[in-house]
C-alpha positions as CSV (number, residue, x, y, z in Angstrom):
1,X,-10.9,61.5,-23.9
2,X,-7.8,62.1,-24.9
3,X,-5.9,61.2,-28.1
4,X,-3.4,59.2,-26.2
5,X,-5.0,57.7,-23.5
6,X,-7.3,54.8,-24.1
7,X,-9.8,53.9,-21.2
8,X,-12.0,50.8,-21.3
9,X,-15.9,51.7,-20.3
10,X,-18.8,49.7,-20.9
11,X,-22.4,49.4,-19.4
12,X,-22.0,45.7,-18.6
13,X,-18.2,45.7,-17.2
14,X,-18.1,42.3,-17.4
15,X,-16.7,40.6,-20.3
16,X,-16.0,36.7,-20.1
17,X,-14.7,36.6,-23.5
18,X,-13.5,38.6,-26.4
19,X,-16.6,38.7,-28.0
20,X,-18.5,40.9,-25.3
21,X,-15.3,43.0,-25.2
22,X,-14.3,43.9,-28.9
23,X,-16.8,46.7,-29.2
24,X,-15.2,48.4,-26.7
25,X,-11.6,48.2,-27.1
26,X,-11.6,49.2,-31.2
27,X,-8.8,52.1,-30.5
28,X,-6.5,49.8,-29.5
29,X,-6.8,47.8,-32.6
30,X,-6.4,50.8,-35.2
31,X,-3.1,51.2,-37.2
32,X,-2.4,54.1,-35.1
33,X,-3.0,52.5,-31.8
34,X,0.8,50.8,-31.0
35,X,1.8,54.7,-31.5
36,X,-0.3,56.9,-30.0
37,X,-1.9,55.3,-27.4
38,X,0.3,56.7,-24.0
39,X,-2.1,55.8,-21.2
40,X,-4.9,52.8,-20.9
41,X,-7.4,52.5,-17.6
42,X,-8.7,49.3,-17.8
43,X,-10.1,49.6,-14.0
44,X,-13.5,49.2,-12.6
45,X,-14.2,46.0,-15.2
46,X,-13.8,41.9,-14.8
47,X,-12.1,40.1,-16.9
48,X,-12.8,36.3,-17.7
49,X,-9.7,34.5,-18.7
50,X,-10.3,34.3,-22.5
51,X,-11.0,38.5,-22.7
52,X,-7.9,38.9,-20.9
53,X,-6.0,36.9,-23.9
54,X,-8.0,38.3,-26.5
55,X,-7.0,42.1,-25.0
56,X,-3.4,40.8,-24.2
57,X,-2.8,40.4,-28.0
58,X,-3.4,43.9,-28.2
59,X,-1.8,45.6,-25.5
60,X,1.5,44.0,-26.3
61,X,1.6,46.1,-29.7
62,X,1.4,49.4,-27.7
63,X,5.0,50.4,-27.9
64,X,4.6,54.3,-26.6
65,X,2.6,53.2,-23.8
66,X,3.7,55.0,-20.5
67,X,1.5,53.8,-18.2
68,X,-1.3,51.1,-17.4
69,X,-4.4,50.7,-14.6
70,X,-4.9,47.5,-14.0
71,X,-7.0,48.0,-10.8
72,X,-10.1,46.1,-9.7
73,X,-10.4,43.5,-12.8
74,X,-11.2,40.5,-11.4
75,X,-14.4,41.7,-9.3
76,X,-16.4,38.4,-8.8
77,X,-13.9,35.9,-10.5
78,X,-13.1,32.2,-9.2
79,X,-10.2,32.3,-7.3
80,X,-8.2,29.9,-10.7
81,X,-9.2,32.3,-13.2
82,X,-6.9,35.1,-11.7
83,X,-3.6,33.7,-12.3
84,X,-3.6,33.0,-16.3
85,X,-6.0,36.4,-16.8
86,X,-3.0,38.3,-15.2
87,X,-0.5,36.5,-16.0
88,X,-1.6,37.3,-20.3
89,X,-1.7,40.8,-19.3
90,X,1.3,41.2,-17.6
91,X,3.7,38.8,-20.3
92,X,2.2,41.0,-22.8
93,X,3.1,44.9,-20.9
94,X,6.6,43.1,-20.6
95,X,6.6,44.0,-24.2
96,X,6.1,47.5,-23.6
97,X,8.8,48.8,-23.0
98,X,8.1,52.7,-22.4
99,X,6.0,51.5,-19.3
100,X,7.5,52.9,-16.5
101,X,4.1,53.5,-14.1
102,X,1.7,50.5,-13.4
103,X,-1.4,50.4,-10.8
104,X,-2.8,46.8,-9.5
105,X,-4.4,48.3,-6.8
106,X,-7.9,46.5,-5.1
107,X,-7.1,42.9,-6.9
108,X,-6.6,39.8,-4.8
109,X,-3.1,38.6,-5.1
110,X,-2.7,36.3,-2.4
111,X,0.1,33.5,-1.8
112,X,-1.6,31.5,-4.5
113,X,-1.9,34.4,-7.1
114,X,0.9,36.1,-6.4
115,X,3.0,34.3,-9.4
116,X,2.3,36.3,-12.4
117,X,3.0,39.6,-10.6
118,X,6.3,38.5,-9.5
119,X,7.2,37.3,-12.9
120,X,6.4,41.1,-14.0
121,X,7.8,42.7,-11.6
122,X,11.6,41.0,-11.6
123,X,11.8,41.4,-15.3
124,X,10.5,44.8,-16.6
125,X,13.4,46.6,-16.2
126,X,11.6,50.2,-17.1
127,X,9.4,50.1,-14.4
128,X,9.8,53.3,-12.0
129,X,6.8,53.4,-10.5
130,X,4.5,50.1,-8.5
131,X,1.4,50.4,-7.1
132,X,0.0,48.1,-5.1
133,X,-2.7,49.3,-2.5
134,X,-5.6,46.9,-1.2
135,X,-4.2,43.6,-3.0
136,X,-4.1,41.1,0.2
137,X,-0.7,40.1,0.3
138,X,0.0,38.9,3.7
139,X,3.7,38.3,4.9
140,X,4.7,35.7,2.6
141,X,3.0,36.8,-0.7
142,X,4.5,40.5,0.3
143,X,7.9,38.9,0.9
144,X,7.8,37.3,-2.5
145,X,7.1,40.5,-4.1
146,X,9.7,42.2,-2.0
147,X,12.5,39.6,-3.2
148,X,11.0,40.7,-7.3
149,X,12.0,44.5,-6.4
150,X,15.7,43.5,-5.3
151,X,15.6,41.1,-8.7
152,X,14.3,44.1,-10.8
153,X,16.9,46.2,-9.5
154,X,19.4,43.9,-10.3
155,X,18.2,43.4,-14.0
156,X,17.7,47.4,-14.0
157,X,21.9,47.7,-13.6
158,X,22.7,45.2,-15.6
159,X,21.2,47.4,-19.0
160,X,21.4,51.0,-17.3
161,X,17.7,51.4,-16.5
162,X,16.5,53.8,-13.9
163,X,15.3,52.7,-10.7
164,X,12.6,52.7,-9.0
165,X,10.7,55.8,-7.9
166,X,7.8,55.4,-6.5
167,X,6.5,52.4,-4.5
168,X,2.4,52.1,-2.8
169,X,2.2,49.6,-1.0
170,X,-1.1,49.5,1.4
171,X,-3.5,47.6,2.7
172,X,-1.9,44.5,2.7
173,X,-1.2,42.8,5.8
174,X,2.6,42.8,4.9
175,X,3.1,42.6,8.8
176,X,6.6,42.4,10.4
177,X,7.2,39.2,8.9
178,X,8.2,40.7,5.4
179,X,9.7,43.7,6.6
180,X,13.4,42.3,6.3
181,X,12.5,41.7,2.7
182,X,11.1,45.2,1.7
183,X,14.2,47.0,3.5
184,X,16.4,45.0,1.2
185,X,14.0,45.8,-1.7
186,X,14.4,49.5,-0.7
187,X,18.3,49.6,-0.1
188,X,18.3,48.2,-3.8
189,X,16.7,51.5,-5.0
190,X,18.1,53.4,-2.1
191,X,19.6,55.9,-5.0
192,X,16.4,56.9,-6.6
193,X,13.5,56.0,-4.5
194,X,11.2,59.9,-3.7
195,X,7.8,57.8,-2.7
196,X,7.0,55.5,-0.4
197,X,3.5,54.8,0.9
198,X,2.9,51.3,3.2
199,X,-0.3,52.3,4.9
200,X,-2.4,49.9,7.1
201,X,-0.6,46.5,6.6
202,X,-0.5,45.7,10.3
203,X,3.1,46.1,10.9
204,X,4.4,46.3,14.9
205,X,7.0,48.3,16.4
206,X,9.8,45.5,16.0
207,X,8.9,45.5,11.8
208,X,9.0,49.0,12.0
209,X,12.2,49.3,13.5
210,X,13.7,47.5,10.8
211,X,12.1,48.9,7.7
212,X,13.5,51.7,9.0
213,X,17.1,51.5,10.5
214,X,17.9,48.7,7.8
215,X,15.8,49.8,4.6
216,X,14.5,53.4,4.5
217,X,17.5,55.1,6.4
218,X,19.3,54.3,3.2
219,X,17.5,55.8,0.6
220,X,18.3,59.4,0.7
221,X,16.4,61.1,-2.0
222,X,13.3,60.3,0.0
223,X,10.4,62.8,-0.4
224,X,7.0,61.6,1.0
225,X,7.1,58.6,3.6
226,X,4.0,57.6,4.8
227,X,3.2,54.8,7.6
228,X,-0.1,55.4,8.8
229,X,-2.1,52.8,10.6
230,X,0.6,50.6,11.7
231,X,1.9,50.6,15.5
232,X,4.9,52.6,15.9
233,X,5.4,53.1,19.8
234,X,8.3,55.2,21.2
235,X,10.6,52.3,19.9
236,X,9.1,53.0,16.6
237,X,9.4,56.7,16.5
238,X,12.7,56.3,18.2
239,X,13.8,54.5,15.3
240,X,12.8,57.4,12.9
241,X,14.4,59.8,14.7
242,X,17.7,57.6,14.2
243,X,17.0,57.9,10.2
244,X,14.7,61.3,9.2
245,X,17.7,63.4,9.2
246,X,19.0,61.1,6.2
247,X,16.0,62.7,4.5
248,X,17.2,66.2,3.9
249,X,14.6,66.2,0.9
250,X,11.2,65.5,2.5
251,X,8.9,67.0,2.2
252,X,5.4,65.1,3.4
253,X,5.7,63.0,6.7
254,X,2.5,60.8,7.6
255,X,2.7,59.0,11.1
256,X,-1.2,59.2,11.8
257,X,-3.2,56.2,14.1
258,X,0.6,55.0,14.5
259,X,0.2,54.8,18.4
260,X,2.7,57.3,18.9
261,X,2.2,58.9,22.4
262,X,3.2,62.5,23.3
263,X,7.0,62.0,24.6
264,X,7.5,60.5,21.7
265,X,6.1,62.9,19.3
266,X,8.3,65.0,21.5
267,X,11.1,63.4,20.4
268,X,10.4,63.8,16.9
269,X,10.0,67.4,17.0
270,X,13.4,67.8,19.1
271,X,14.8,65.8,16.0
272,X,12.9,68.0,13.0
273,X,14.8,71.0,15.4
274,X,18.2,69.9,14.1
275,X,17.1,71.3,10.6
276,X,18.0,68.2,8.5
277,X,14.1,68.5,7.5
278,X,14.0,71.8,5.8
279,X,12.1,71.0,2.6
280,X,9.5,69.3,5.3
281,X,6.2,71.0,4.0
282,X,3.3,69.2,5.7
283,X,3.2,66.4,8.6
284,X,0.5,64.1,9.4
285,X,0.2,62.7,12.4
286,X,-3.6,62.2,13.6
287,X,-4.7,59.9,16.9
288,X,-1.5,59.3,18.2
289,X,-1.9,60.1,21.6
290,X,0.0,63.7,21.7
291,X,-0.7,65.9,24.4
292,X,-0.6,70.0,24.5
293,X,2.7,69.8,25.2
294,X,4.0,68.2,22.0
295,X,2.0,70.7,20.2
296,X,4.0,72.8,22.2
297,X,7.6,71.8,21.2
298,X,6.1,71.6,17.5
299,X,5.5,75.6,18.3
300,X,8.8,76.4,19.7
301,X,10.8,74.2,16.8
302,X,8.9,76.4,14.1
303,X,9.4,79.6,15.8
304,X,13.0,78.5,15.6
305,X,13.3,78.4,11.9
306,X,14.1,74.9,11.2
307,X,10.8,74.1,9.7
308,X,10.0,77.4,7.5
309,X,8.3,75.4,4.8
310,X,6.1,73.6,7.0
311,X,2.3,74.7,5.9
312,X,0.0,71.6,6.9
313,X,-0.1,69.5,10.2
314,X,-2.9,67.1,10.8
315,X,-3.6,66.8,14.7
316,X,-6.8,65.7,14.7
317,X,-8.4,62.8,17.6
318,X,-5.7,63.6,19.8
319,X,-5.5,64.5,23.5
320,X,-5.7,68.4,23.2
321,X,-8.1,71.1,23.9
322,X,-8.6,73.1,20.8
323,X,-8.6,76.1,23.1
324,X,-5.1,75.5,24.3
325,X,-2.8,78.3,23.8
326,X,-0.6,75.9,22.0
327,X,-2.7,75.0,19.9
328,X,-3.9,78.8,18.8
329,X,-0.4,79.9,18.3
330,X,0.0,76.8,15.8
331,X,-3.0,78.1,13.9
332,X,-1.8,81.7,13.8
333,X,1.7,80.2,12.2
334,X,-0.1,78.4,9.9
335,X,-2.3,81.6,8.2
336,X,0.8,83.6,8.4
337,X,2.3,80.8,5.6
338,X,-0.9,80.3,4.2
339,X,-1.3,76.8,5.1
340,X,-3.4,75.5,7.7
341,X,-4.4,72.6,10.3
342,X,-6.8,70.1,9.7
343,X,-10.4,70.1,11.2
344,X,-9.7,69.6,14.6
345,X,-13.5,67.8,15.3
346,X,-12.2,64.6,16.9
347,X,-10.1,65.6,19.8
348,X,-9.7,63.4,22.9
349,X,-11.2,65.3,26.0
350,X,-8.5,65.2,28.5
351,X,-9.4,64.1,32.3
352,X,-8.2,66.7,35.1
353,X,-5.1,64.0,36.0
354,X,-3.8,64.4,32.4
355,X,-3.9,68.0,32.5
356,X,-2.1,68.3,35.7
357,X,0.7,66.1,34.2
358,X,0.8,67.2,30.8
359,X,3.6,69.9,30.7
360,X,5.5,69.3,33.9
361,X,9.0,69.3,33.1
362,X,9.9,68.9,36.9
363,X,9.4,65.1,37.1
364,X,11.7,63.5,38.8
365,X,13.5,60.0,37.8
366,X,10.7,58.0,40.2
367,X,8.0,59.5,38.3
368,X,9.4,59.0,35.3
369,X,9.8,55.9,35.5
370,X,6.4,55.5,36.7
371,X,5.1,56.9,33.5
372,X,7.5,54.7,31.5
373,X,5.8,51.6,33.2
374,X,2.3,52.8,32.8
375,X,3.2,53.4,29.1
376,X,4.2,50.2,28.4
377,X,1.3,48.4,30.0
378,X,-1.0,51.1,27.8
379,X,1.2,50.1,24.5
380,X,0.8,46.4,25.4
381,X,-3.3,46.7,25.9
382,X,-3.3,48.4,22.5
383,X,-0.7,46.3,21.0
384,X,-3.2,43.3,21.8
385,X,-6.6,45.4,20.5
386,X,-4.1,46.1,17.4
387,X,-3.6,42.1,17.0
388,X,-7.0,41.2,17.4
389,X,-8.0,43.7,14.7
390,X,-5.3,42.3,12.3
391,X,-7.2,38.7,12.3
392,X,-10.4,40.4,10.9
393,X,-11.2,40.1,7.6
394,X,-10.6,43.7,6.2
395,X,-13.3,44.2,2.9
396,X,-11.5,46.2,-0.4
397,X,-12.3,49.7,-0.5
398,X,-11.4,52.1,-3.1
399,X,-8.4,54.3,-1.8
400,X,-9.5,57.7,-4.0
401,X,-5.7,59.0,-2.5
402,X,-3.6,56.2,-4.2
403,X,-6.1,56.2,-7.3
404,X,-4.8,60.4,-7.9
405,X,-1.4,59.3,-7.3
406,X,-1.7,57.0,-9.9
407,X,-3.1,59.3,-12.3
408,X,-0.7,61.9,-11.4
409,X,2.2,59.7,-12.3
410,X,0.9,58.5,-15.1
411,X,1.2,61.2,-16.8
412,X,4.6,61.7,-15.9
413,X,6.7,61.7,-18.8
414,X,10.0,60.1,-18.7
C-alpha cells in the first residue's frame, strides 16, 4: 500500500461501532496521518451509524487528502441509519479542503436519503470531480442533486475555485423528468466540464433532446460523452448532430443500446464529415439498429480524412453481416491505425427484405415516407418495451468501468 493512500480492509467488513473498527483504521490516527495520507478507499465495508462518527472524527483531520471512495458502505443497513452515517462523513470531508475527487457509487440515495449528499455537494467548493454510478436516484432525488451542482458552481465563483470536471452519473433512473435540471447543472460548468458519463438512467428521446440542445451543447471543452442505454431515436441523434460539432475536443463518443436506427446513424456520420470531431478517437455505438450502409458512410467519412484519429468503433448486435464488404474495409482501416473493432459475435442476421432495402439510395418520397411511418411504429413498440423495463426493480452491480475511472482520477493531482 502506498505511503499516502490509506484503504480500509478487514475480514468482517462490517463494523457497527468504533470499537470493531479501530484496529483497522490506526494510520489515520498517527501524527503523520492529516499530512500524508492523499488517498482513502473506504469501499466494499458497512458502516453502522456510531463507526461512521467515530471515523468522521478522523477523516476531518486529513488536510492533504485528494481524494475519497466512499462506495458500497451501507451494504445491509436499515433504510434510517443511512442519512446520519453519511451525513458525519460527508460534514467531516467538507473540512478537507484539498478534495477535489469523490466516489459514492453503488449506495442507496433515494428521495429520503438524498439530504446529506446535497448538503456536500452545494458547499465543497474544491470538488472537480463526482461520481455517482448505481445510487437509485430517480427523477426527483436526481433533480435535487442537479439543483446542488448549479449551487456549488455558484459558491465555486464566488472564492475562484475551479469547476467541475468530471461528472458519472449512471444507473440511476434520472429519467426525463430531471433532465432540465442537469442541463442547467451542466451550463453552470459549461467552461470546464471534459467528462460526462449518464449511462442507463431510463431517459427518452424528449429528455435527451434537452440535455443536449439546452445543457451539453454548451460545454465546449467536452472530451468523453457517454449515453448508453437510454433511448435516443432519430430525434435523439438529431439533436446531437445539432450540438457535437461544439465539441471540437472529443475524443470518446458512446451511443450504444441507444435505439438509434441506421438513417440516423447516417446522419451522425454525415455530421462527424464536417471535421469539427477531429480529436474523435474511438466511438461506441453497439445494438442500435445500423445497417451495412451506415457502416458504409462511416467508411467513406474516414477515407475522407475527417476522422484520422479514430482507432476504435464498437458495432457489435447490429444488423450487419460480418462478411459485408463494408464492414472488411472498416477492419482494414482500423489495423492500418493500429486500432481495431470490437468482437463482432452478436450481430443481427438480416432477413432477405432488409438486404434488398438496405443501401438503395433511389427511394423515392412515397417510400420514404413509408419507412418513416414504419419507423415510428417500430420506435413506439420499443419505446413501450423500454418503459416496461424502466418499472423493474434494477439490483446494484459493481460497474468495474466507473470504479477505474475513479482510481484513475484520484490520483490526479491538482
Amino acid at each position: 500500500m502506498a505511503t499516502d493512500t490509506f484503504t480500509l480492509s478487514a475480514p468482517t467488513q462490517k463494523f457497527d461501532d468504533f470499537s470493531t473498527l479501530s484496529p483497522h483504521v490506526e494510520p489515520l490516527t498517527s501524527s503523520s496521518a492529516p499530512t500524508s495520507i492523499k488517498h482513502i478507499s473506504l469501499s466494499g465495508n458497512t458502516l453502522g451509524v456510531p463507526a461512521a462518527e467515530s471515523l468522521a472524527s478522523h477523516l476531518s483531520k486529513l488536510a492533504a487528502l485528494e481524494s475519497a471512495n466512499l462506495a458500497d458502505l451501507f451494504t445491509g443497513r436499515l433504510l434510517h441509519e443511512i442519512p446520519p452515517a453519511l451525513e458525519a462523513l460527508l460534514s467531516a470531508l467538507l473540512d478537507c479542503k484539498k478534495l477535489h475527487t469523490i466516489n459514492l457509487s453503488d449506495n442507496a440515495f433515494g428521495r429520503n436519503t438524498a439530504e446529506p449528499l446535497v448538503r456536500f455537494l452545494e458547499k465543497h467548493t474544491p470538488l472537480r470531480h463526482l461520481i455517482l454510478n448505481n445510487n437509485g436516484l430517480g427523477p426527483e432525488a436526481g433533480t435535487l442533486v442537479a439543483d446542488a451542482l448549479v449551487r456549488l458552481a455558484e459558491q465555486k465563483q464566488k472564492t475562484e475555485q475551479p469547476m467541475l470536471e468530471t461528472v458519472v452519473c449512471g444507473r440511476n433512473r434520472l429519467e426525463t423528468g430531471s433532465m432540465s435540471g442537469w442541463a442547467k447543472a451542466y451550463v453552470a460548468h459549461k467552461d470546464s466540464i471534459r467528462s460526462v458519463k449518464m449511462v442507463q438512467n431510463g431517459i427518452r428521446p424528449d429528455g435527451i433532446q434537452v440535455l443536449l440542445r439546452q445543457g451539453l451543447g454548451e460545454c465546449k471543452r467536452l472530451r468523453l460523452v457517454d449515453l448508453q442505454d437510454n433511448t435516443f431515436t432519430s430525434s435523439g441523434i438529431a439533436a446531437l448532430a445539432e450540438v457535437i460539432p461544439n465539441w471540437t475536443e472529443l475524443e470518446d463518443l458512446g451511443v450504444s443500446d441507444c435505439l438509434i436506427g441506421n438513417r440516423a446513424f447516417e446522419k451522425l456520420a454525415d455530421t462527424l464529415a464536417a471535421g469539427h470531431n477531429r480529436d474523435l478517437q474511438t466511438l461506441r455505438c453497439t445494438y442500435g439498429e445500423v445497417e451495412a450502409g451506415g457502416v458504409r458512410r462511416l467508411v467513406e467519412v474516414m477515407k475522407k480524412g475527417a476522422l484520422d484519429k479514430l482507432t476504435r468503433v464498437e458495432l457489435n448486435g447490429n444488423r450487419f453481416s460480418e462478411e459485408d464488404p463494408a464492414i472488411e474495409e472498416l477492419q482494414q482501416i482500423m489495423r492500418e491505425r493500429d486500432g481495431g473493432l470490437d468482437d463482432l459475435s452478436d450481430l443481427e442476421e438480416m432477413s432477405d427484405e432488409d438486404d434488398e432495402d438496405d443501401g438503395s439510395d433511389a427511394d423515392d418520397d412515397d417510400d420514404e415516407e413509408d419507412g418513416d411511418k414504419d419507423r415510428q411504429r417500430e420506435e413506439e413498440g420499443v419505446m413501450k418495451q423500454t418503459e416496461q423495463a424502466e418499472q423493474q426493480n434494477v439490483p446494484q452491480e459493481k460497474d468495474e468501468e466507473v470504479d477505474e475511472l475513479a482510481e484513475k482520477l484520484g490520483k490526479t493531482g491538482i
